[in-house]
N, CA, C and O of each residue as an XYZ file, in Angstrom:
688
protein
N     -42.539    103.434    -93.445
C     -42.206    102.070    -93.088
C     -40.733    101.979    -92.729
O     -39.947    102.808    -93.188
N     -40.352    101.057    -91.969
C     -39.291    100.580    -91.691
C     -38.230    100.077    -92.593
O     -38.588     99.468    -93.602
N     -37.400    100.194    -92.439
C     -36.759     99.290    -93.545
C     -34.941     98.675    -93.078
O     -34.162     99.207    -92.287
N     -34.763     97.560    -93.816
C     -33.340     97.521    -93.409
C     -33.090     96.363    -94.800
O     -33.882     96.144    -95.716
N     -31.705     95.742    -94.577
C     -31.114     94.961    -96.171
C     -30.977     93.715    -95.368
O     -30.777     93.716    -94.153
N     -31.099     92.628    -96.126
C     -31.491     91.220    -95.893
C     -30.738     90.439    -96.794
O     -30.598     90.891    -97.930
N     -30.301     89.510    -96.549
C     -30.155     88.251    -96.551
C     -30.503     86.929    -96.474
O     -30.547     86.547    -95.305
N     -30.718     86.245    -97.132
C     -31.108     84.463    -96.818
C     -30.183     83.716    -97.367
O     -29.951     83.901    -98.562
N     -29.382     82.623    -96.581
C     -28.944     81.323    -97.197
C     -28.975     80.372    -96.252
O     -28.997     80.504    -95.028
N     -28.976     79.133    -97.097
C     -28.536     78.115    -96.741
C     -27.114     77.926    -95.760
O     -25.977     78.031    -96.221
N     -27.405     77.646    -94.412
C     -26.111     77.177    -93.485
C     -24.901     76.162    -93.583
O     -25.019     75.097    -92.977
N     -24.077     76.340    -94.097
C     -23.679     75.106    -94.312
C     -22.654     73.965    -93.317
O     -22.406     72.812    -93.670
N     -22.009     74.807    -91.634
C     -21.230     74.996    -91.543
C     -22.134     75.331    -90.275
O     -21.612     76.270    -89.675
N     -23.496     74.827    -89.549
C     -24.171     75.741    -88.521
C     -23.279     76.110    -87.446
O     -23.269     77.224    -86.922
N     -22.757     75.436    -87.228
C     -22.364     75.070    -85.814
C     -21.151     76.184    -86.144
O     -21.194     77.358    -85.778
N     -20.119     75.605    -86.870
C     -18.758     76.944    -86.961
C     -19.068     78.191    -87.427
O     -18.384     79.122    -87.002
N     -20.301     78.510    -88.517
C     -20.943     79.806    -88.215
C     -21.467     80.909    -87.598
O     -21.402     82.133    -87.708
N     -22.248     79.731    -86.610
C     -22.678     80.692    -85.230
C     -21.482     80.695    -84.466
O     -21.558     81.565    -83.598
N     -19.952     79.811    -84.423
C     -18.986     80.484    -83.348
C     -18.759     81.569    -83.573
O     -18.499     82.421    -82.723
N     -18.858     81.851    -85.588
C     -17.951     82.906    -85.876
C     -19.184     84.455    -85.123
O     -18.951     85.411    -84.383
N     -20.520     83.918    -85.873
C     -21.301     85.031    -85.192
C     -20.852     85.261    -83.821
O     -20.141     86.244    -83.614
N     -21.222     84.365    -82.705
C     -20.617     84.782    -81.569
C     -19.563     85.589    -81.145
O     -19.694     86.535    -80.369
N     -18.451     85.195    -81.685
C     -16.949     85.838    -81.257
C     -17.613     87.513    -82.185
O     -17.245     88.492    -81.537
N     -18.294     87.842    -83.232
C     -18.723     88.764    -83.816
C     -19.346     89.905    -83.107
O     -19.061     91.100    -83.184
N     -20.236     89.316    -82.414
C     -21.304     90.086    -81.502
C     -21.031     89.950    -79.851
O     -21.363     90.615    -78.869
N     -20.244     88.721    -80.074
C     -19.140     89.159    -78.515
C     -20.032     88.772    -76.925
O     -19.984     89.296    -75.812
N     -21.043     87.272    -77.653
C     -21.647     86.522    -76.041
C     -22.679     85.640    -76.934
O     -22.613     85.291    -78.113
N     -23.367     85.479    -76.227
C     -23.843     84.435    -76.669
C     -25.376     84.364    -77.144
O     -25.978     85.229    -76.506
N     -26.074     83.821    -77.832
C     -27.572     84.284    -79.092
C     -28.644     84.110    -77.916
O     -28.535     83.477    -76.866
N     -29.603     84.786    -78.360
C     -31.234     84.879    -77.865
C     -31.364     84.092    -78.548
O     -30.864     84.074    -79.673
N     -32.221     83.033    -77.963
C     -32.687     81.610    -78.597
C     -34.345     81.795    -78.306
O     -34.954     81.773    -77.236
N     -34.926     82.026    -79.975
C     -36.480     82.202    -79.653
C     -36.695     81.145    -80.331
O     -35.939     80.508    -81.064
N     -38.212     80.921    -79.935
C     -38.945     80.054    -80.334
C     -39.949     80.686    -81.392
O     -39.783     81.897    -81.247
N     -40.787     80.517    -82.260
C     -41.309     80.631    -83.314
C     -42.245     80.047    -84.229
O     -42.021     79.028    -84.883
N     -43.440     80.812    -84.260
C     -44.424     80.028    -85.150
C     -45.101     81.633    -85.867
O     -45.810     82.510    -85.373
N     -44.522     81.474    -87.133
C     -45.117     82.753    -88.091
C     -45.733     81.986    -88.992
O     -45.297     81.132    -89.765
N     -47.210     82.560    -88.715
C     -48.210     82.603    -88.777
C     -48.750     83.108    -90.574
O     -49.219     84.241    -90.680
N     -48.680     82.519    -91.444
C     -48.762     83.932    -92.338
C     -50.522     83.700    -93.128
O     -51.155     82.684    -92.841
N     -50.955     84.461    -93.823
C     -51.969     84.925    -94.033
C     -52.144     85.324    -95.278
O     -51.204     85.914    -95.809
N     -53.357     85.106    -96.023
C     -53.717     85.430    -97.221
C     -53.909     87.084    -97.490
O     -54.781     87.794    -96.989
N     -53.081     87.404    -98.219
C     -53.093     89.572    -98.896
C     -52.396     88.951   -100.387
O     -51.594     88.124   -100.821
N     -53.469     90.149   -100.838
C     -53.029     90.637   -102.465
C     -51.535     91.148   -102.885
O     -51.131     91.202   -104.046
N     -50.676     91.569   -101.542
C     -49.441     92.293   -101.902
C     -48.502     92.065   -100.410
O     -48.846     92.344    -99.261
N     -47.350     91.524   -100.847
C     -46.688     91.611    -99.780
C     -46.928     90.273    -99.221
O     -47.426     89.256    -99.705
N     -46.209     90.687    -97.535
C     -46.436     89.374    -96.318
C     -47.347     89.736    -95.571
O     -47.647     90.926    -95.668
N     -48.127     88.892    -94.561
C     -48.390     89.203    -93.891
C     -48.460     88.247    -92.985
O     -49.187     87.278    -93.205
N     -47.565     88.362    -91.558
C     -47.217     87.141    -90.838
C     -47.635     87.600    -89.579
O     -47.683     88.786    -89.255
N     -48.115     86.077    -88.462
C     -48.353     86.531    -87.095
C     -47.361     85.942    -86.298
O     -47.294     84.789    -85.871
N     -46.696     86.776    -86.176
C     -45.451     85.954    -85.355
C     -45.621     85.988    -83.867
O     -45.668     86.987    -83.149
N     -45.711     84.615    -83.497
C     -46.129     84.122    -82.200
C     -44.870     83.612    -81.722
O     -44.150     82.851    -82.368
N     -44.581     84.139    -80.349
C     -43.494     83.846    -79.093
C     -44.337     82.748    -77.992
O     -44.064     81.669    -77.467
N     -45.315     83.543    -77.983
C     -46.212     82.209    -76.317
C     -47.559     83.347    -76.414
O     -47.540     84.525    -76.772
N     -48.424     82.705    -76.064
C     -49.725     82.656    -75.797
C     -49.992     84.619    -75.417
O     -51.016     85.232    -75.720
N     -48.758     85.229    -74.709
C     -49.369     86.521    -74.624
C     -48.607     86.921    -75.279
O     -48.507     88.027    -74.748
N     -47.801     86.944    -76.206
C     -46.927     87.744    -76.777
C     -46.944     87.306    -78.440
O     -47.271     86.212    -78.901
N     -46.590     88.241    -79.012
C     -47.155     88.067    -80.976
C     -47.051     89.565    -81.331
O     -47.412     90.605    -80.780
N     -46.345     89.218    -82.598
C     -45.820     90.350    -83.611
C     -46.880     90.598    -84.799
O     -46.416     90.556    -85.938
N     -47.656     90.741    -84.714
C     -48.091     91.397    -86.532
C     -47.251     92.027    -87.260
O     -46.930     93.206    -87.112
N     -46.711     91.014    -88.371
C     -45.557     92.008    -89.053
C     -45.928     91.859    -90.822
O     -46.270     90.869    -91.469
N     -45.705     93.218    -91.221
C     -46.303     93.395    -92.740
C     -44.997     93.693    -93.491
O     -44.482     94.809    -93.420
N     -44.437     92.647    -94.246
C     -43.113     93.261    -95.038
C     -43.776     93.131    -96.816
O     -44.858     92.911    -97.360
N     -42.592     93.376    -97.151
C     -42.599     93.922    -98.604
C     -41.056     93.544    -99.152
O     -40.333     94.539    -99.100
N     -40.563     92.676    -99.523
C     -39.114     92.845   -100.173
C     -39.242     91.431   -101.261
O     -39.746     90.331   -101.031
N     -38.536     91.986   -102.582
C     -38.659     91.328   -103.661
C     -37.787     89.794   -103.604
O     -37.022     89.606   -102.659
N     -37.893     89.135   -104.264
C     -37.131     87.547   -104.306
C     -36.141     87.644   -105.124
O     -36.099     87.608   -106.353
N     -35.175     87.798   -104.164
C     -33.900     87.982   -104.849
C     -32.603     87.224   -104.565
O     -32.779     87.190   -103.347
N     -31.618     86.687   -104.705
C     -30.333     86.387   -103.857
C     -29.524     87.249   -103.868
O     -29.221     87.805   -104.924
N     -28.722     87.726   -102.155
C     -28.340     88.784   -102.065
C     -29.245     89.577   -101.503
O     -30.464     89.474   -101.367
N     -28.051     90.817   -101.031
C     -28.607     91.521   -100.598
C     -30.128     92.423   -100.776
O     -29.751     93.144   -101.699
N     -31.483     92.835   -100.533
C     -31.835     93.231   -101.376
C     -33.145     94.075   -100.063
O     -33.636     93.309    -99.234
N     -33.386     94.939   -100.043
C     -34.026     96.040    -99.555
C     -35.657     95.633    -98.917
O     -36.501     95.371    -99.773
N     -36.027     95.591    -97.644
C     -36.965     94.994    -96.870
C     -37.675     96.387    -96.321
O     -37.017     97.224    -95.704
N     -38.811     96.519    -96.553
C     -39.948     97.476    -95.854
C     -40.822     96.964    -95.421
O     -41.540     96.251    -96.123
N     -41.046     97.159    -94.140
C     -41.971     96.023    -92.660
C     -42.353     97.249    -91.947
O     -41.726     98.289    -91.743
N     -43.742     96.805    -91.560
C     -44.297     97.219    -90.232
C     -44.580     96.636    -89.221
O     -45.004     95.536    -89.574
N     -44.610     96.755    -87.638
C     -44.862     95.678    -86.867
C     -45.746     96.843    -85.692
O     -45.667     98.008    -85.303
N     -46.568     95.635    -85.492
C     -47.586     96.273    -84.392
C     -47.203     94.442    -83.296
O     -46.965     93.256    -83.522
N     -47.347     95.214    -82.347
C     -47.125     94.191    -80.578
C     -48.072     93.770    -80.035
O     -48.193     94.483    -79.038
N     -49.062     92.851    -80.044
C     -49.625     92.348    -79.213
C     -49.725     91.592    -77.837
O     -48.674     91.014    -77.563
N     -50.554     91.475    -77.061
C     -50.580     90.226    -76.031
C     -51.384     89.301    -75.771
O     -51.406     88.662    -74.719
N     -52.413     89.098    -77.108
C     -53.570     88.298    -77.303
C     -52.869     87.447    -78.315
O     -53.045     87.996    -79.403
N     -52.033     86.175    -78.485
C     -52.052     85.950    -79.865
C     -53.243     84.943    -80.188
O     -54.002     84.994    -81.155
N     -53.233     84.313    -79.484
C     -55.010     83.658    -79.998
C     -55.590     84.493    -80.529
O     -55.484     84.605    -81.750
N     -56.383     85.344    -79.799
C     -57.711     86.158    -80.651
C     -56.915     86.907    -82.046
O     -57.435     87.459    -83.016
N     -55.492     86.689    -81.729
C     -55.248     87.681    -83.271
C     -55.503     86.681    -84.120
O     -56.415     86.794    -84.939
N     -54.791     85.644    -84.052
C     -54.433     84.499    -85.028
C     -56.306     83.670    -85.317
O     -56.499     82.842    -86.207
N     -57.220     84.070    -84.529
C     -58.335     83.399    -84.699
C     -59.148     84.973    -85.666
O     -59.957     84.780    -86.574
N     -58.835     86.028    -85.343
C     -59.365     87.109    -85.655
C     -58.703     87.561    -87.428
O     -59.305     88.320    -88.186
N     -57.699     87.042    -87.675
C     -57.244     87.149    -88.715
C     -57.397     86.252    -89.408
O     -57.402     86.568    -90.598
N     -57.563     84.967    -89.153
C     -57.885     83.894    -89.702
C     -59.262     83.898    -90.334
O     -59.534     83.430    -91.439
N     -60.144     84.522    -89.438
C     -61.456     84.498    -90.341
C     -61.589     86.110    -91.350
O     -62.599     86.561    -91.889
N     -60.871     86.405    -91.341
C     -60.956     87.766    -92.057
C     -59.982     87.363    -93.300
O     -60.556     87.608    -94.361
N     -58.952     86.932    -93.446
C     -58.122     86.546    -94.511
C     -57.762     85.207    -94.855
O     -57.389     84.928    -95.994
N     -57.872     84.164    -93.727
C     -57.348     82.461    -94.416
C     -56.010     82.615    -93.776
O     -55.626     83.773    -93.608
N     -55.160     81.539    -93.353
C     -54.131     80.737    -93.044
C     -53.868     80.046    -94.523
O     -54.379     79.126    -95.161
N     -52.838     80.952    -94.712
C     -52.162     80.493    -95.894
C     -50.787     79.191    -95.810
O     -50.522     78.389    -96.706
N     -50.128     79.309    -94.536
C     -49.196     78.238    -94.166
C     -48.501     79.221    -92.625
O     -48.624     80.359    -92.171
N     -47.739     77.914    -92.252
C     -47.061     78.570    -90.959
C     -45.683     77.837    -91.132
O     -45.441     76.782    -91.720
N     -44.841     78.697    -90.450
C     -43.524     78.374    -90.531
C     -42.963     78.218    -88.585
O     -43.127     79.119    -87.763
N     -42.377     76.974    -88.315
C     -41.825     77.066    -87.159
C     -40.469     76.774    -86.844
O     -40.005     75.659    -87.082
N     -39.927     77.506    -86.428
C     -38.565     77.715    -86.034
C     -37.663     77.902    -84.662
O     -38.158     78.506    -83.711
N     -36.658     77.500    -84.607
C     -36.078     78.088    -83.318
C     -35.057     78.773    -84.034
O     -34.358     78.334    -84.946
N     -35.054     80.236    -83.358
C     -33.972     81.162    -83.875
C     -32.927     81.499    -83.067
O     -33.048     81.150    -81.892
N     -31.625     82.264    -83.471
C     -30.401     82.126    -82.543
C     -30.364     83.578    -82.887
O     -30.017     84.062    -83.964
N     -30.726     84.138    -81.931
C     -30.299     86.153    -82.540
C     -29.544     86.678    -81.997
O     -29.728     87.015    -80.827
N     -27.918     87.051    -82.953
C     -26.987     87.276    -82.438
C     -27.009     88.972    -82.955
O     -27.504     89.097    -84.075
N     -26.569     90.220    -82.333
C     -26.345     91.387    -82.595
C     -24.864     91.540    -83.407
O     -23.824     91.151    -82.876
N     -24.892     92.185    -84.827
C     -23.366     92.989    -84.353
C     -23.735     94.139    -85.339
O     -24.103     94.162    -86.514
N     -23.466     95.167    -84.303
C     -23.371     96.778    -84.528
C     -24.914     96.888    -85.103
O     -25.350     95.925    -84.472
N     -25.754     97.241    -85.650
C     -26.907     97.536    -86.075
C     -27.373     96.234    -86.983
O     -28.449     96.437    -87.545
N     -26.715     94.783    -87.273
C     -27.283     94.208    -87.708
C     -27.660     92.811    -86.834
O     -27.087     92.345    -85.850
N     -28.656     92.400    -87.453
C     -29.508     91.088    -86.384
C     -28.984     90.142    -87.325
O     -29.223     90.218    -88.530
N     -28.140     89.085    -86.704
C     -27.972     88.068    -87.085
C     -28.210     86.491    -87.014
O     -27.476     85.719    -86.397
N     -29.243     86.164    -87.673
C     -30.324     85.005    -87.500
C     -29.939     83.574    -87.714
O     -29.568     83.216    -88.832
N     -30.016     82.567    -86.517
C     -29.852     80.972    -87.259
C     -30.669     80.375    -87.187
O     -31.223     80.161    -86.108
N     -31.011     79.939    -88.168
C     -32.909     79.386    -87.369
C     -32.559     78.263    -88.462
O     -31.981     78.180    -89.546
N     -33.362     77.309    -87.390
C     -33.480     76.070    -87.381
C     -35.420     75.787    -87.820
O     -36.386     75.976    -87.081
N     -35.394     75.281    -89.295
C     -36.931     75.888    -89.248
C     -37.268     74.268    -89.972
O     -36.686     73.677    -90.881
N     -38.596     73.835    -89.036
C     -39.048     73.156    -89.181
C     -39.164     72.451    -90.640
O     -39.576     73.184    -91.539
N     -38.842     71.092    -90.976
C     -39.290     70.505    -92.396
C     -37.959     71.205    -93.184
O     -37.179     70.456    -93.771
N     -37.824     72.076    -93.178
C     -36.575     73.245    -94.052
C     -35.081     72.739    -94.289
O     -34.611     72.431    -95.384
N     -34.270     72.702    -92.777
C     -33.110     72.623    -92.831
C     -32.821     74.063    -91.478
O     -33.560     74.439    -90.569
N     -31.251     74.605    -91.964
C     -30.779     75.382    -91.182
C     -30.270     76.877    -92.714
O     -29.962     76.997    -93.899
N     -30.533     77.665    -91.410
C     -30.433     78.993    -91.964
C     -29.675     80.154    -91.739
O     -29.569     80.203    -90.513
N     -29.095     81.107    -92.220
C     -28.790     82.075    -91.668
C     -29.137     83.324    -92.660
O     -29.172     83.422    -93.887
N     -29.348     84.129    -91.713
C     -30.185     85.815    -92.216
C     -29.708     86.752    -91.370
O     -29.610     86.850    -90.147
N     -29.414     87.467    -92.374
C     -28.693     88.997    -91.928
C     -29.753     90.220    -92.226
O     -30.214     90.441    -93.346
N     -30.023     90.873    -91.212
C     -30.867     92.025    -91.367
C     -30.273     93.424    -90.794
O     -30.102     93.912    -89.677
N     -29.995     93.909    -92.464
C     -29.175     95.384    -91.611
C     -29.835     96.292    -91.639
O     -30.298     96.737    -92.689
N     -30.139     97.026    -89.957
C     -31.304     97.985    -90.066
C     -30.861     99.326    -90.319
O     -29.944     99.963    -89.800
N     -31.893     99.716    -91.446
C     -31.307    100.896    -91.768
C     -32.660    102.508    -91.428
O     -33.843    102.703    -91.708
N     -31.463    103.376    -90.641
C     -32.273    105.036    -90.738
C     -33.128    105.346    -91.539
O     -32.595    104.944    -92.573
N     -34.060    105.763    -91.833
C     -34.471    106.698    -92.818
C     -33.395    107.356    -93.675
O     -33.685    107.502    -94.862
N     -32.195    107.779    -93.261
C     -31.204    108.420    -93.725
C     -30.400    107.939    -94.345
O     -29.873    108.555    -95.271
N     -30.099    106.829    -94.057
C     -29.096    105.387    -94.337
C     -29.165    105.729    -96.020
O     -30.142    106.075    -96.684
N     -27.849    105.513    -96.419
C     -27.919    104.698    -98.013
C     -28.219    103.366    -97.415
O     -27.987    102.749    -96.375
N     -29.097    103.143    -99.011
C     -29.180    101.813    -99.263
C     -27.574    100.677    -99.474
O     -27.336     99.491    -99.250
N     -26.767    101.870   -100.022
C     -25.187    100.996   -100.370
C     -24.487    100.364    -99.128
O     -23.841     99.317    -99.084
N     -24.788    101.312    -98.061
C     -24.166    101.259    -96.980
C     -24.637     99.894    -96.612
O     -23.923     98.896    -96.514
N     -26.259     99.986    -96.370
C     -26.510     98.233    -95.706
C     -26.194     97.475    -96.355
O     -25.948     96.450    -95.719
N     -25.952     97.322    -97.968
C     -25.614     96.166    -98.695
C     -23.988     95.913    -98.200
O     -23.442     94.826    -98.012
N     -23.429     97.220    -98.059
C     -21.723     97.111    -98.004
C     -21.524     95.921    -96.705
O     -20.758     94.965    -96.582
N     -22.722     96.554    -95.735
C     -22.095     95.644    -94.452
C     -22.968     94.227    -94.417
O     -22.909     93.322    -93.585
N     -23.608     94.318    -95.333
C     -24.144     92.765    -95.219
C     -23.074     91.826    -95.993
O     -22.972     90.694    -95.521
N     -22.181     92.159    -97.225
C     -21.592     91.704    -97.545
C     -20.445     91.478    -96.870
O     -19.869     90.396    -96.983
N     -20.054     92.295    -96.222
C     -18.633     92.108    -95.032
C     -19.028     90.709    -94.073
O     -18.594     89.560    -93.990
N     -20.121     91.521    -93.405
C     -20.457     89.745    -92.460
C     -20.997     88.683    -93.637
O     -21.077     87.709    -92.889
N     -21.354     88.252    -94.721
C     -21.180     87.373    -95.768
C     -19.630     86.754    -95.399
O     -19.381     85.734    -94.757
N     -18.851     87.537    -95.907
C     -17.654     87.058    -96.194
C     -16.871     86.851    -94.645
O     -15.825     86.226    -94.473
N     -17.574     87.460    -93.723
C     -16.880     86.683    -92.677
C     -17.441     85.633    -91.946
O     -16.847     84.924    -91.134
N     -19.017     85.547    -92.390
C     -19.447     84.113    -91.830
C     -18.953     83.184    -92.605
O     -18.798     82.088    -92.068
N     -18.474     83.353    -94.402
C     -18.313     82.465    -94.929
C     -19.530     82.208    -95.641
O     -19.786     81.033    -95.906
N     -20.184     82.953    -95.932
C     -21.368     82.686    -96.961
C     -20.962     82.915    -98.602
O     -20.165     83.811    -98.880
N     -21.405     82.270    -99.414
C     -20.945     82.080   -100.507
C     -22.465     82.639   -101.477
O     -23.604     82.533   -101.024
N     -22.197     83.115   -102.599
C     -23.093     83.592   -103.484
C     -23.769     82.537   -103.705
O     -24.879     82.900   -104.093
N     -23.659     80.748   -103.647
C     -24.040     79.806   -104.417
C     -25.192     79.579   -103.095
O     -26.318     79.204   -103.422
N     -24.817     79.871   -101.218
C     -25.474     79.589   -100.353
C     -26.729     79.988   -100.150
O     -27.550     79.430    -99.423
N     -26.974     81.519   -101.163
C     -28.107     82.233   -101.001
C     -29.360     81.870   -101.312
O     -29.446     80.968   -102.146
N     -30.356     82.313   -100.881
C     -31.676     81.472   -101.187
C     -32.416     82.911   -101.422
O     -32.144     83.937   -100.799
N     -33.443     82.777   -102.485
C     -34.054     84.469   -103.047
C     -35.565     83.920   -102.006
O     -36.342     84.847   -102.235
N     -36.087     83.238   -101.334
C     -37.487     83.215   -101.070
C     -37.487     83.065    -99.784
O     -36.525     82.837    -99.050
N     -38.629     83.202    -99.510
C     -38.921     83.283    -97.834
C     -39.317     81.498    -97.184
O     -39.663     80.477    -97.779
N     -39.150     81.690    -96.246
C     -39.407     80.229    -95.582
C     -41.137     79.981    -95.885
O     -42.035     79.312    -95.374
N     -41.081     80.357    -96.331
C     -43.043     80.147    -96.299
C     -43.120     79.778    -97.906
O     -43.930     79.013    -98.432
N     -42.068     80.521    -98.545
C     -42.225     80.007    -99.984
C     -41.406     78.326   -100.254
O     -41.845     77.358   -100.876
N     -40.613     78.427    -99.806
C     -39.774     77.222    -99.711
C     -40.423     76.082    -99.258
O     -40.109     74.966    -99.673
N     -41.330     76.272    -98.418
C     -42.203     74.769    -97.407
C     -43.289     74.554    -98.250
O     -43.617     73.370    -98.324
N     -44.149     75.576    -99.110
C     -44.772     75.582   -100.288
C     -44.396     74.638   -101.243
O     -45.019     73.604   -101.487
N     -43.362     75.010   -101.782
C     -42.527     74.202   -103.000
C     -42.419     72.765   -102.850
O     -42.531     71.818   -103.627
N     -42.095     72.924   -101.265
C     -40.975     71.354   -100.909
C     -42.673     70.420   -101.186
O     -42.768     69.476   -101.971
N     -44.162     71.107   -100.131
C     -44.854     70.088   -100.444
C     -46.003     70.329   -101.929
O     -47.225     70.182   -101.894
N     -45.282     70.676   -102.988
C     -45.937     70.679   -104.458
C     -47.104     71.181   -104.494
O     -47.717     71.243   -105.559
């Protein structure tokens, strides 16, 4: 499996955050659109992440609820059916909730840097540092904490759960 180190918090600051991302990654964010899809499993995620009608991610992660940095293992398979996936998975496992978002994906050096604007939620930012097979694990935490402290993220901003757990909560 794949893997890289992650991040979630709370934005506080969207707008002067993403300048700082920008001037960071040096132009200006991929602005996607977003509807992950997620799905009933015994272990893990399992989300259908839909772009438009031919395009969709099947993506299977694994990373514990934590604040801070903390270690992500995902698989992703590419589709160009997302209907028949999202109707084909649906009757095989249940629609557990969906999350929709517009995301701002800014690059710097090997990490993806995320602002998403997610439906019902609020505003966000997520750091995903992808790491080698080879990679220490220290290394991705080292540089997730560097861009922390230069977006201005604060230990108190962090959020340990996924957007799917959070929209859960909010409606009881």
């Amino acid at each position: 499996m794949a893997q890289n180190v992650e991040i979630k918090a709370r934005a506080v600051d969207f707008l002067k955050q993403s300048e700082i991302a920008k001037s960071l990654s040096g132009g200006e964010p991929e602005i996607i659109q977003q509807e992950d899809v997620f799905f009933n499993v015994s272990a893990g995620r399992l989300k259908l992440r839909v772009f438009s009608p031919d395009r969709c991610e099947l993506i299977f992660y694994q990373r514990p609820d934590q604040q801070g940095p903390s270690i992500c293992q995902y698989e992703i398979s590419r589709s160009d059916d997302s209907d028949g996936m999202k109707s084909l998975l649906k009757k095989a496992l249940g629609i557990r909730s969906t999350v929709v978002k517009t995301r701002y994906l800014y690059m710097s050096g090997r990490t993806r840097i995320h602002f998403d604007r997610v439906d019902s939620l609020g505003e966000f930012i997520e750091l995903e540092v992808v790491l080698s097979d080879s990679d220490p694990l220290v290394d991705g935490e080292n540089e997730a904490q560097i861009l922390m402290d230069q977006l201005g993220i604060e230990t108190s901003h962090l959020v340990e759960a996924a957007y799917v757990d959070l929209l859960e909560l909010q409606s009881g």
